[in-house]
C-alpha positions as CSV (number, residue, x, y, z in Angstrom):
1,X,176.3,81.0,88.2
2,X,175.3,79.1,85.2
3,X,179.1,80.4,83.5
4,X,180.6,78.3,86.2
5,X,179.0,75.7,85.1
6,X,179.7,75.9,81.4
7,X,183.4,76.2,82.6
8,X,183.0,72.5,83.9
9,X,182.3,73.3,87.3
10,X,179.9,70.7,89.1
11,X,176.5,72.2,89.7
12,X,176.6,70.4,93.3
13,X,180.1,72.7,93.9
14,X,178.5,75.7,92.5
15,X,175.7,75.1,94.9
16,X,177.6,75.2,97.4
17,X,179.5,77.9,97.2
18,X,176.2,79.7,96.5
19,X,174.9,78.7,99.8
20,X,178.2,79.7,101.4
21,X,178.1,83.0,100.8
22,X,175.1,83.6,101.8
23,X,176.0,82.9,105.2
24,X,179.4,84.6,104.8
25,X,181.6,82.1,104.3
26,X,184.2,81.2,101.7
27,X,185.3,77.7,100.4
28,X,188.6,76.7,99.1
29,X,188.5,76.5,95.5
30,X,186.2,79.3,95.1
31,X,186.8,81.1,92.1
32,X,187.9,85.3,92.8
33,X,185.0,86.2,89.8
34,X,182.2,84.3,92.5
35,X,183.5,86.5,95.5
36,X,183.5,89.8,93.6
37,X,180.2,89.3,91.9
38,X,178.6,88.5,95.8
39,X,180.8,91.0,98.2
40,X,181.8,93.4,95.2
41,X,185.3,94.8,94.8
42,X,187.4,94.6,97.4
43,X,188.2,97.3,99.7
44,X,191.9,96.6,100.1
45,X,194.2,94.2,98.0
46,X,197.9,93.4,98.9
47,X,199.9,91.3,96.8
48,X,202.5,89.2,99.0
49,X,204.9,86.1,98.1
50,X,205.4,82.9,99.9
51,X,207.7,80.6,99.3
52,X,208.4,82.6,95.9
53,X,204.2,82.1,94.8
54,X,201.9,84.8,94.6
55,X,199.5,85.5,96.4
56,X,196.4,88.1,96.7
57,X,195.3,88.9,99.7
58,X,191.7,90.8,99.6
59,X,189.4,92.4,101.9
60,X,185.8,92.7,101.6
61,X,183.3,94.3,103.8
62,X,179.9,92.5,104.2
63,X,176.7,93.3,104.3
64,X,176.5,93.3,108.2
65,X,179.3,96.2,107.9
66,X,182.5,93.2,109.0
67,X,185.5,92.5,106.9
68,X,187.0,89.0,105.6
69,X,190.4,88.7,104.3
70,X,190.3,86.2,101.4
71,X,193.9,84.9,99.9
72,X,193.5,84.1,96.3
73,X,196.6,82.5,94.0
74,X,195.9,82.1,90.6
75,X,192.1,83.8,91.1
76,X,190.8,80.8,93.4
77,X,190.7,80.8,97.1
78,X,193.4,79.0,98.6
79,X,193.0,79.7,102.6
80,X,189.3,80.0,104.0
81,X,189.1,83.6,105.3
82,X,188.8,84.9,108.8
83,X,186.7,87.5,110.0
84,X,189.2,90.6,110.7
85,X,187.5,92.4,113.8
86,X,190.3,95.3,114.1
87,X,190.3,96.8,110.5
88,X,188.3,99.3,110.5
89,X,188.2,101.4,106.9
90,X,186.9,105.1,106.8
């Protein structure tokens, strides 16, 4: 955490993203590095383009065994993520 804040993030922000994820949840603005150091790689990644941007759409399972789909562009969050009930990865 303490990188984030040498990259100029506030402490406050860092804070709370900390205290997100612990409950699951992801914030807009979140950097991609955050998520993958808390869930861990994703277990699916699709790459998709909307209105000609990239975007990266991961999933990650929990650690109560349920999946979020997180869309990143340019390795922040940029739409908070739902909880996908129906994916179900063997």
């Amino acid at each position: 955490m303490l990188n984030l804040i040498d990259l100029g993030y506030a402490p406050l922000m860092v804070d709370n993203w900390c205290d997100a994820l612990l409950n699951d949840q992801i914030d807009d603005g979140m950097p991609m590095d955050l998520v993958d150091a808390y869930w861990g790689q994703p277990v699916d990644t699709q790459e998709i383009v909307e209105y000609y941007v990239p975007y990266e759409v991961c999933t990650y399972r929990t650690a109560d065994g349920d999946y979020r789909q997180v869309t990143y562009k340019n390795g922040v969050v940029s739409r908070s993520t739902s909880n996908v009930a129906d994916v179900r990865i063997r």
